[in-house]
C-alpha positions in Angstrom: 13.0 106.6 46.8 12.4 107.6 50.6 9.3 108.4 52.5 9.2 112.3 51.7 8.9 111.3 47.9 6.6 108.4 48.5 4.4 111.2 50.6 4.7 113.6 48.1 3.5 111.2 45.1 0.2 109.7 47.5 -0.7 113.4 48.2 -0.4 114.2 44.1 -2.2 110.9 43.3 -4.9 111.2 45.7 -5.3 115.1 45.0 -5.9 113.4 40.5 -8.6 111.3 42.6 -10.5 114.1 43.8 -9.8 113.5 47.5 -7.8 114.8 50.0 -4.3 113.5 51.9 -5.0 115.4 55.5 -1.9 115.5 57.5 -2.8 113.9 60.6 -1.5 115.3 63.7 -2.9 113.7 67.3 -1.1 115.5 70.1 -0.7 113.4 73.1 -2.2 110.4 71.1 0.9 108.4 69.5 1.6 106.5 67.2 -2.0 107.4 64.9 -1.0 107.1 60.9 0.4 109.9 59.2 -2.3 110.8 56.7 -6.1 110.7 57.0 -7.3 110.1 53.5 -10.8 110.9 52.2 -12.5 109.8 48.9 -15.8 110.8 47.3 -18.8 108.9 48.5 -17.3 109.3 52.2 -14.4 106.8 51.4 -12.2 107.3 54.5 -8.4 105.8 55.1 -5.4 106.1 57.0 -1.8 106.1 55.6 1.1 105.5 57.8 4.3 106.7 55.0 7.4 104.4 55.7 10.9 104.0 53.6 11.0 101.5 51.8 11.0 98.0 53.7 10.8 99.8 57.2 8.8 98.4 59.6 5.7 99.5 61.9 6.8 100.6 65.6 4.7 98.4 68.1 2.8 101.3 69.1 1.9 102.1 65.4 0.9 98.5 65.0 -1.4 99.0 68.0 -3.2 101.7 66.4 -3.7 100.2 63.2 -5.6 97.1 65.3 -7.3 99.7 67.0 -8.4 101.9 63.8 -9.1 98.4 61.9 -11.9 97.3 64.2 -13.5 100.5 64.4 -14.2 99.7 60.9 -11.1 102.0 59.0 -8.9 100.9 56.5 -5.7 101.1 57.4 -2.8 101.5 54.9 1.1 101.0 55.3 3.0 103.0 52.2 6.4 101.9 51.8 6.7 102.1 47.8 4.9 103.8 44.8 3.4 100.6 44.0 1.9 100.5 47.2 0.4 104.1 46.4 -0.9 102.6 43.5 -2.2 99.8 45.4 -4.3 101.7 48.1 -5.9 103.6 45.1 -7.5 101.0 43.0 -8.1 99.2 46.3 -10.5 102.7 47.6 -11.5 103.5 44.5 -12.1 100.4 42.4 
């Protein structure tokens, strides 16, 4: 497992949802998460894909403080499990 197959499976699983996995691209802004991720009944989070057991950059842990107290959720994807998890957690 690696973070292109771990991507590939949260854009498939969200896509069986009904939502979308938005490749997010921020020029000149870094560090933002990798996917934007919307849900039905204007459900909105961001994904930042890692391998598995890799780490968030400081930078990247900056943004997620910054996205979570603007009210975002703010996911970290290292496994298929944690796919999983973000699913049932948006869409209970």
């Amino acid at each position: 497992m690696n973070e292109a197959s771990i991507e590939k499976r949260l854009k498939i699983k969200v896509k069986q949802e009904g939502g979308l996995a938005l490749k997010l691209v921020s020029p000149g802004f870094a560090g933002v998460p990798d996917r934007l991720v919307l849900f039905n009944g204007s459900k909105v989070a961001f994904v930042e894909l890692k391998a598995p057991a890799k780490k968030l950059r400081a930078l990247q842990q900056k943004r997620k403080k910054q996205l979570e107290a603007l009210g975002f959720k703010v996911f970290k994807i290292d496994s298929y499990e944690a796919v999983d998890r973000m699913l049932e957690e948006m869409n209970p």
